[in-house]
KEKE-3310 file (N, C-alpha, C; in steps of 0.2 Angstrom, whole numbers, plus 5000, padded with zeros to 4 digits):
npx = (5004:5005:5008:4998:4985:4977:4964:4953:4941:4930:4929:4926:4915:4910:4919:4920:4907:4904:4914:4911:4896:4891:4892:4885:4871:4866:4875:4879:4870:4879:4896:4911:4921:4937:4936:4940:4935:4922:4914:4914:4903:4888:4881:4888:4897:4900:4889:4878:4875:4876:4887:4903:4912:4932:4940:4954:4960:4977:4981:4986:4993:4989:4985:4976:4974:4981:4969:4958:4965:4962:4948:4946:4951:4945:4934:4938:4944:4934:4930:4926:4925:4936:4939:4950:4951:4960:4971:4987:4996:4993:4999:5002:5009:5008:4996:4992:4999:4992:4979:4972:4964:4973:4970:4956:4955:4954:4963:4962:4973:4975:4964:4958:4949:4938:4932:4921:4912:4921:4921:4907:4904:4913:4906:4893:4899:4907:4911:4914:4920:4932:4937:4946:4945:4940:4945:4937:4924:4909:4892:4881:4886:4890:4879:4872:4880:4882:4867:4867:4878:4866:4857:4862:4869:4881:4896:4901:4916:4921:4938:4941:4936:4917:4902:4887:4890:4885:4893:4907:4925:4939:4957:4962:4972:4989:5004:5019:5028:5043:5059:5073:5086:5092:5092:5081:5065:5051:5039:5025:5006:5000:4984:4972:4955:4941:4922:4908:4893:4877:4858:4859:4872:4873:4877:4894:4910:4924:4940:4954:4968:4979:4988:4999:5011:5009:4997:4989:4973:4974:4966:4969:4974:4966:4970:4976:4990:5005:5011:5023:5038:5051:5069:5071:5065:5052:5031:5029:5018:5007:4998:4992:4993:4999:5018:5028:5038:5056:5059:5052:5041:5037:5030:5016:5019:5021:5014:5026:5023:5016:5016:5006:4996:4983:4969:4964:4966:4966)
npy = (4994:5009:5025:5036:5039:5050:5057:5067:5062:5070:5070:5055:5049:5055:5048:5033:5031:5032:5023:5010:5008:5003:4989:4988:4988:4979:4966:4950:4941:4934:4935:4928:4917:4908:4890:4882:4887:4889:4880:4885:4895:4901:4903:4897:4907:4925:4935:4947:4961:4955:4953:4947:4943:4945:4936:4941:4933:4934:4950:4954:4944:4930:4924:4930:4941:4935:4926:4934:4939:4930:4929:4940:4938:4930:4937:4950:4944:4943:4956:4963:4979:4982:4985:4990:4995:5004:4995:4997:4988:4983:4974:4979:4971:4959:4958:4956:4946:4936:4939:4950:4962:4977:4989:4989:4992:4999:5009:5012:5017:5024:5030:5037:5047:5047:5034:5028:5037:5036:5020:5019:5029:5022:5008:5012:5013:5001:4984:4975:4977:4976:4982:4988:4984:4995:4999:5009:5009:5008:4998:5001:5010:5000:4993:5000:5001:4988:4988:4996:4992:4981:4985:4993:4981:4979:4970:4968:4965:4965:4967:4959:4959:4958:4959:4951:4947:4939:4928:4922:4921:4913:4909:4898:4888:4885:4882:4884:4879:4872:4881:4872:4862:4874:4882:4889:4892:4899:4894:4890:4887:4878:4879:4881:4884:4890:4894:4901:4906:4913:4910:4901:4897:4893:4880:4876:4876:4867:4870:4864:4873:4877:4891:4898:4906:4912:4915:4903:4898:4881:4866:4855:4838:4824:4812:4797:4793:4798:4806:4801:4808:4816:4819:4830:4833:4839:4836:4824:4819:4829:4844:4846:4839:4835:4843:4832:4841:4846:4848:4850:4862:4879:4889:4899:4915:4934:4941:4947:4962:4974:4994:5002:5016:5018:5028:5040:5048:5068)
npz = (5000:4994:5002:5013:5024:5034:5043:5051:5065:5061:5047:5046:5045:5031:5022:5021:5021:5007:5002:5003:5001:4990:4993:5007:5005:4995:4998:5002:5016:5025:5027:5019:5029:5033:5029:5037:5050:5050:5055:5068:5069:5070:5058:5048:5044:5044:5049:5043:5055:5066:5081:5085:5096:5100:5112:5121:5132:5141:5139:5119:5122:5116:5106:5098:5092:5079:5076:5071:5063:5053:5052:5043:5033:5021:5020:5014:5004:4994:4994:5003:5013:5028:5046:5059:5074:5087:5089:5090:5088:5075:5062:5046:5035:5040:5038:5025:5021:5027:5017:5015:5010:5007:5003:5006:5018:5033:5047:5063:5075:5086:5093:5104:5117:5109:5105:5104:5096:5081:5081:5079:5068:5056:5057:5052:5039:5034:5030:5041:5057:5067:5083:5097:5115:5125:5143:5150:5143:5144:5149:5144:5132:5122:5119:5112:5102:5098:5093:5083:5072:5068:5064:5054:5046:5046:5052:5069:5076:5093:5101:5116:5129:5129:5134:5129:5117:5100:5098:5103:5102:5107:5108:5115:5120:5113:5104:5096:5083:5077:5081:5085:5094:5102:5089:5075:5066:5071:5064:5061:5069:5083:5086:5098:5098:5104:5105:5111:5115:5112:5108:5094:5094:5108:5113:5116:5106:5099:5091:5085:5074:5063:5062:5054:5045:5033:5028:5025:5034:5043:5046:5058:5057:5063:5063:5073:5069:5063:5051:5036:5034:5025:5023:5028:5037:5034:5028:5018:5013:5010:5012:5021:5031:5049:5054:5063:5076:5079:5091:5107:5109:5108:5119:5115:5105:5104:5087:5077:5074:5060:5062:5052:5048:5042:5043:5051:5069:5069)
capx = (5000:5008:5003:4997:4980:4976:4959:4949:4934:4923:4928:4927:4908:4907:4925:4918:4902:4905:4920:4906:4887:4886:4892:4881:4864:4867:4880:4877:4868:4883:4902:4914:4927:4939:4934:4942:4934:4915:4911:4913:4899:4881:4879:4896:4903:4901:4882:4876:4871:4879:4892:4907:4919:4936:4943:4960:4964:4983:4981:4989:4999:4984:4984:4969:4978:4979:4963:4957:4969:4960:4943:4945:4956:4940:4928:4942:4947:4928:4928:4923:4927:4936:4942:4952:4952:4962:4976:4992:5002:4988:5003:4997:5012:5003:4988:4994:5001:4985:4976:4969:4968:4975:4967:4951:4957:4956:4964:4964:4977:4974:4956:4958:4944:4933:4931:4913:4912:4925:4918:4898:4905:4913:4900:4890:4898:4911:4907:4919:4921:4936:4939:4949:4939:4944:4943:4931:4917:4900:4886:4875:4888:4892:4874:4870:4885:4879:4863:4869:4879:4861:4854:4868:4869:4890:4897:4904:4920:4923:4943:4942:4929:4911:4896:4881:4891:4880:4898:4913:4930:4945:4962:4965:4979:4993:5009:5023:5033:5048:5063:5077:5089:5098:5090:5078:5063:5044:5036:5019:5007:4993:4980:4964:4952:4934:4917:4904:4888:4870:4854:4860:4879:4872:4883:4901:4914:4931:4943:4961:4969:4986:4987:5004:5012:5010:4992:4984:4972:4971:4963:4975:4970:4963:4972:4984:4997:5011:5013:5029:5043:5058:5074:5075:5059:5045:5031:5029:5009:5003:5000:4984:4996:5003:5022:5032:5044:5059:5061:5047:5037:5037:5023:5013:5024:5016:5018:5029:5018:5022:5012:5004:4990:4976:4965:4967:4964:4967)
capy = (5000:5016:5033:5037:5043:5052:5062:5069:5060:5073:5068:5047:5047:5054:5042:5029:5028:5030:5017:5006:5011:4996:4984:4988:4986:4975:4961:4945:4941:4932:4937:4923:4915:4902:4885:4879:4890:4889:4876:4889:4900:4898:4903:4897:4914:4933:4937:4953:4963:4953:4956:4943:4947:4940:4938:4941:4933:4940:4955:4954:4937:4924:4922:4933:4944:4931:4925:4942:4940:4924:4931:4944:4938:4930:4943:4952:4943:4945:4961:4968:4981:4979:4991:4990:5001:5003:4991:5001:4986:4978:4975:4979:4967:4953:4957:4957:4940:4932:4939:4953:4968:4982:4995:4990:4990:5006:5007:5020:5013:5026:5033:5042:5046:5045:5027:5028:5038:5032:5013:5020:5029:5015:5002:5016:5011:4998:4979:4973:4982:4975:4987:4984:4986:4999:4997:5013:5006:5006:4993:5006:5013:4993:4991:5005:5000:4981:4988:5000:4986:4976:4992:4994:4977:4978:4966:4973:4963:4969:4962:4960:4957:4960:4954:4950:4946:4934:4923:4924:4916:4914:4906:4894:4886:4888:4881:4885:4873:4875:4877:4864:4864:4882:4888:4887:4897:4899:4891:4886:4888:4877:4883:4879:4890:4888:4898:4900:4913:4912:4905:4895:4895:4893:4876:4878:4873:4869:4865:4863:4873:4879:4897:4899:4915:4911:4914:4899:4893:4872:4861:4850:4832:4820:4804:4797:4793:4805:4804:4799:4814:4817:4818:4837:4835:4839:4831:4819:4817:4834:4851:4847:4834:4838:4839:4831:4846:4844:4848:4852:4868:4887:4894:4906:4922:4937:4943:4956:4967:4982:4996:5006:5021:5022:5031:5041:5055:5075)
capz = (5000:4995:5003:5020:5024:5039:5043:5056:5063:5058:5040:5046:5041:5024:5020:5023:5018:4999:5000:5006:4999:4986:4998:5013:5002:4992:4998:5005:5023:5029:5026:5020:5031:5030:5030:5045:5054:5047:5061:5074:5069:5068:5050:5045:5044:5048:5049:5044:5060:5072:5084:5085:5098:5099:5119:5121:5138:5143:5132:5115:5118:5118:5100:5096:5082:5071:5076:5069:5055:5050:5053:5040:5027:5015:5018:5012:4996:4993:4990:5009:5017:5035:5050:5065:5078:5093:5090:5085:5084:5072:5058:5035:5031:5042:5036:5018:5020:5028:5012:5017:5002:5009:4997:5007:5027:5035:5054:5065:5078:5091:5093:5110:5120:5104:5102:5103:5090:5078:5079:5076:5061:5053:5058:5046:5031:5034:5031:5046:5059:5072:5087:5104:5119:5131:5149:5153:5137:5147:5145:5136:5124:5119:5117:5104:5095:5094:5091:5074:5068:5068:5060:5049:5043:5048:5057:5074:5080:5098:5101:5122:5133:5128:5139:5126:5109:5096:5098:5107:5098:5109:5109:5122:5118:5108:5104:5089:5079:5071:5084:5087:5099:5104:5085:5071:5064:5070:5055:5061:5075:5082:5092:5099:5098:5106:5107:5114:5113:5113:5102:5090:5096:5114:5113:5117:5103:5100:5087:5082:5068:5061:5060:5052:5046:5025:5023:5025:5041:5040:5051:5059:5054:5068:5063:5079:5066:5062:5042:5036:5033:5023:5029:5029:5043:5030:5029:5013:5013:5008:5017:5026:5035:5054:5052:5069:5078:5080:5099:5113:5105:5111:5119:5112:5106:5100:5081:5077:5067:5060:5060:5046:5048:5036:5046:5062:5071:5063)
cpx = (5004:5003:5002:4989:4979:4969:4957:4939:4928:4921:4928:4921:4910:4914:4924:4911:4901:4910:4916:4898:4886:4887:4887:4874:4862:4870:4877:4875:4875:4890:4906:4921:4931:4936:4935:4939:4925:4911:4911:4907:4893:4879:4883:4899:4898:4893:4882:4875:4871:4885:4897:4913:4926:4942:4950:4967:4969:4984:4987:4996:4996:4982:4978:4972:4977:4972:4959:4958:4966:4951:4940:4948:4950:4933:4932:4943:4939:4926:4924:4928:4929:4939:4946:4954:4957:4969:4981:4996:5000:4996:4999:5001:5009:4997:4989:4994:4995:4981:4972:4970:4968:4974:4962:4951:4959:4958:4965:4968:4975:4967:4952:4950:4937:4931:4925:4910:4915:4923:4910:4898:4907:4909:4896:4891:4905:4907:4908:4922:4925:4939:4940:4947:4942:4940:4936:4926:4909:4896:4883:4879:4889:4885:4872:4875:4885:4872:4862:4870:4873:4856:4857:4870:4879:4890:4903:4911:4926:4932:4943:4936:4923:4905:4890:4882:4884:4884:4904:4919:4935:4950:4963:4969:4983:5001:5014:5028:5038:5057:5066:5080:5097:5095:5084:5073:5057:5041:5029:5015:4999:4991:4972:4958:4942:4928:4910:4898:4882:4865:4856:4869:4880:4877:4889:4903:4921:4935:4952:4963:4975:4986:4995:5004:5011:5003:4986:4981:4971:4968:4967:4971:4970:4967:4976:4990:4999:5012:5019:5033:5050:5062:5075:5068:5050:5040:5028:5020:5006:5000:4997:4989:5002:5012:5026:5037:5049:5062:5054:5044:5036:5032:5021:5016:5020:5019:5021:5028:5022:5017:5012:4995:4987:4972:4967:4965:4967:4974)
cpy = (5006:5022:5030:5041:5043:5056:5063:5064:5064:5073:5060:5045:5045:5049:5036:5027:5029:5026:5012:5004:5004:4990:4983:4985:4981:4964:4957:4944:4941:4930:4930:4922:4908:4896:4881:4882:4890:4886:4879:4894:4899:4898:4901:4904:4920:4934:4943:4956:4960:4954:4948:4946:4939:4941:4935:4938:4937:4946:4956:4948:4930:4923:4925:4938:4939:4929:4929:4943:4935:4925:4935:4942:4936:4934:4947:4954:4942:4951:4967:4974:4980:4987:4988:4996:5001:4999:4993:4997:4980:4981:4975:4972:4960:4951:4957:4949:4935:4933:4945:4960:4976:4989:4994:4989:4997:5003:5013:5016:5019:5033:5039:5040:5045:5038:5027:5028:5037:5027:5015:5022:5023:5010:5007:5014:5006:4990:4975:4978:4978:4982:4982:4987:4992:4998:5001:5012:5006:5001:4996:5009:5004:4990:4994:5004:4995:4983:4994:4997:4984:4981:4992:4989:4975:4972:4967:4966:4965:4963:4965:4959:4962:4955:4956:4950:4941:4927:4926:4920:4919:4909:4902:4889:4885:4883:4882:4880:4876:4875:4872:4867:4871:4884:4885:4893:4895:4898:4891:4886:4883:4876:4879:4884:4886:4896:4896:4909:4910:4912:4900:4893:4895:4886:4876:4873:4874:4866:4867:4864:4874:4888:4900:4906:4913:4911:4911:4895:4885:4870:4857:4842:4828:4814:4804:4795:4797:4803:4805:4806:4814:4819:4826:4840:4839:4834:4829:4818:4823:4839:4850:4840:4837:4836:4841:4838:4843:4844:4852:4860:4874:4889:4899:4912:4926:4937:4946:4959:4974:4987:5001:5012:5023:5029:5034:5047:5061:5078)
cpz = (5000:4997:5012:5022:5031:5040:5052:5057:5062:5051:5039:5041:5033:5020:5018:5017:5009:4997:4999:5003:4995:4989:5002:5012:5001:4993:5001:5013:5025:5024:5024:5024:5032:5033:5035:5050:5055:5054:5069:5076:5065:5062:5048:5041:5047:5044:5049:5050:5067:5076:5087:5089:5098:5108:5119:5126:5140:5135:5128:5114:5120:5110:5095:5091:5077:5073:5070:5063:5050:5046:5048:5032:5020:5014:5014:5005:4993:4990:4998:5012:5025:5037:5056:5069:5083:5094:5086:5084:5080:5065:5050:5034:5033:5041:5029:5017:5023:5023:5011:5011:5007:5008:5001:5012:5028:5045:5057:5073:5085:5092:5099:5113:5115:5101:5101:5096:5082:5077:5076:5067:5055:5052:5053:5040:5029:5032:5037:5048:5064:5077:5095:5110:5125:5138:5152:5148:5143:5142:5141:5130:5121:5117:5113:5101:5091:5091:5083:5070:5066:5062:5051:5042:5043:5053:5064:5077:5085:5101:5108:5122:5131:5129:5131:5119:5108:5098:5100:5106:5107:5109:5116:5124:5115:5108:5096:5088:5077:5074:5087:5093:5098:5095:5079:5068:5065:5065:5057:5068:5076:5089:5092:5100:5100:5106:5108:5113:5115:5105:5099:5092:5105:5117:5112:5110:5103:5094:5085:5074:5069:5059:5057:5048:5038:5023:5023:5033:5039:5048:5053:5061:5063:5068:5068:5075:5064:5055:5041:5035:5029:5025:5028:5033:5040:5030:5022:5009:5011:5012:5022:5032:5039:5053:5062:5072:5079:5086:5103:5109:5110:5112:5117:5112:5103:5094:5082:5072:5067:5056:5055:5048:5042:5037:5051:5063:5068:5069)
residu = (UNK:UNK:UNK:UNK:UNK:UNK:UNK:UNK:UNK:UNK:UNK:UNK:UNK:UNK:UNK:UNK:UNK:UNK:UNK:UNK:UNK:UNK:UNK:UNK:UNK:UNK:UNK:UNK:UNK:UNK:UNK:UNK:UNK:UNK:UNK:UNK:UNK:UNK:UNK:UNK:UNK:UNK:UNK:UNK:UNK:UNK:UNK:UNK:UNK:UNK:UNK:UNK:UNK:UNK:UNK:UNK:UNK:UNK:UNK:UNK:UNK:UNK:UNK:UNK:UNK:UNK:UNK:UNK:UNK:UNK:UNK:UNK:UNK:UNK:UNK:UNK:UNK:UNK:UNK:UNK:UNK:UNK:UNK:UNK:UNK:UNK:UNK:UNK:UNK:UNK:UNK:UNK:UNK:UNK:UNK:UNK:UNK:UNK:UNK:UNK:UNK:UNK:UNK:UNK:UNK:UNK:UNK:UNK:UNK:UNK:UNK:UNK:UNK:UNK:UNK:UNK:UNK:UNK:UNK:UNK:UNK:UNK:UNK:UNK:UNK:UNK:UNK:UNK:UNK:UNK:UNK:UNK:UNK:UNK:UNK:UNK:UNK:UNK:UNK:UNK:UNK:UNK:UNK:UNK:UNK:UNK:UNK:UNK:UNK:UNK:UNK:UNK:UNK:UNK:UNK:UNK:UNK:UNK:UNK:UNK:UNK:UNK:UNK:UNK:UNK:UNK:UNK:UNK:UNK:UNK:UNK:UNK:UNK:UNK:UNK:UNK:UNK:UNK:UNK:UNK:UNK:UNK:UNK:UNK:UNK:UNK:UNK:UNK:UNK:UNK:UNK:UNK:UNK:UNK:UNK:UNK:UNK:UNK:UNK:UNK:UNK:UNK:UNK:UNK:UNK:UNK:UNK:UNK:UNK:UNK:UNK:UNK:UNK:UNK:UNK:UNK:UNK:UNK:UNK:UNK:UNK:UNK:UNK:UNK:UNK:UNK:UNK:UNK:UNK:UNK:UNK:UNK:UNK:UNK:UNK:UNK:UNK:UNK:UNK:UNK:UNK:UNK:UNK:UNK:UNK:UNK:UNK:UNK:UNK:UNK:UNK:UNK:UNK:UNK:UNK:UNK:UNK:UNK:UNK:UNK:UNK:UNK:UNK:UNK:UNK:UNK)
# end
């Protein structure tokens, strides 16, 4: 993405809502996301006018960025509009490389006391809205933002704790592949990721993917055998097959994103 764009939120609205106009109307109920993920949410993907948060446990190294990055990337290559708020160290090249078009990802990384305002404008004419939750948020402003979303036809993705999402994704446990002994290189990461919500995703679920840094979320196969490997620790069977580490695995480390402002305050 060349260039830099910065405005004022008094210029967020009208920005927005023409980036957006024949999306909003027009596009499909429910937002597409990747296939290994479809089994966590009651429509199999991103519903119009609902509100999907993503809880972050210990803030920003529970695996929820990529979650986030996963979440967005085929609404994306879809042709959607997305946002993020709040998260200055939400990295472009990270989101480039999970697939995400960058031409269509506004971010305003530090929103100030205006967050309010900031997420309702977006929610106006955005098709995905991700914003990071601030601790002083009242129950009423988080209610007329899920309730504009629903209006709007946006889909509101609050990253941190939010009481009375539709669904609730989070990471809850993680480990990385890739290092040997004393060196090597984070290649691969698999996580388990559960949710949990109300109506139709009132039964909790949970499932085991691979969240690697090249793009693609997989499903990490079920079989209890280990598929054969080549001698240079690959594995021989084809992508969608687990490959063995080669020593004890690194707990969850954060990305190291790197940031970019589209959006932001004047």
């Amino acid at each position: 993405m060349a260039g830099r764009m910065v405005v004022g939120t008094a210029a967020l609205a009208g920005l927005v809502r023409p980036a957006s106009a024949p999306e909003a109307t027009g596009g499909h109920r429910t937002l597409p996301v990747a296939p290994e993920l479809t089994g966590l949410l009651p429509h199999r993907g991103l519903r119009r006018g609902s509100t999907v948060a993503v809880a972050t446990g210990q803030p920003w190294r529970s695996g929820g960025t990529s979650l986030v990055l996963a979440l967005l990337a085929e609404a994306s290559r879809s042709g959607s509009w997305c946002a993020v708020v709040g998260v200055p160290t939400f990295g472009a090249g990270a989101a480039a490389e999970a697939g995400i078009a960058l031409d269509r990802l506004a971010l305003v990384p530090q929103p100030g006391p205006e967050w309010p305002t900031v997420v309702a404008a977006l929610i106006d004419g955005v098709d995905v809205v991700v914003a990071a939750v601030p601790a002083t948020v009242s129950a009423s402003v988080a209610s007329r933002l899920a309730a504009r979303a629903r209006q709007r036809g946006s889909v509101l993705v609050p990253y941190g704790r939010w009481d009375g999402a539709d669904v609730t994704l989070q990471v809850v446990r993680g480990v990385w592949e890739g290092l040997g002994q004393g060196r090597g290189r984070l290649r691969r990461r698999e996580v388990t990721v559960s949710a949990r919500g109300r109506g139709a995703a009132a039964r909790p679920k949970e499932i085991k993917v691979w969240l690697p840094g090249d793009g693609r979320t997989r499903v990490i196969p079920r079989s209890p055998a280990a598929p054969a490997a080549s001698a240079t620790g690959r594995s021989t069977a084809g992508r969608l097959r687990a490959v063995p580490p080669a020593a004890p695995p690194v707990r969850d480390a954060p990305a190291a994103p790197g940031p970019l402002a589209l959006v932001g305050r004047a």
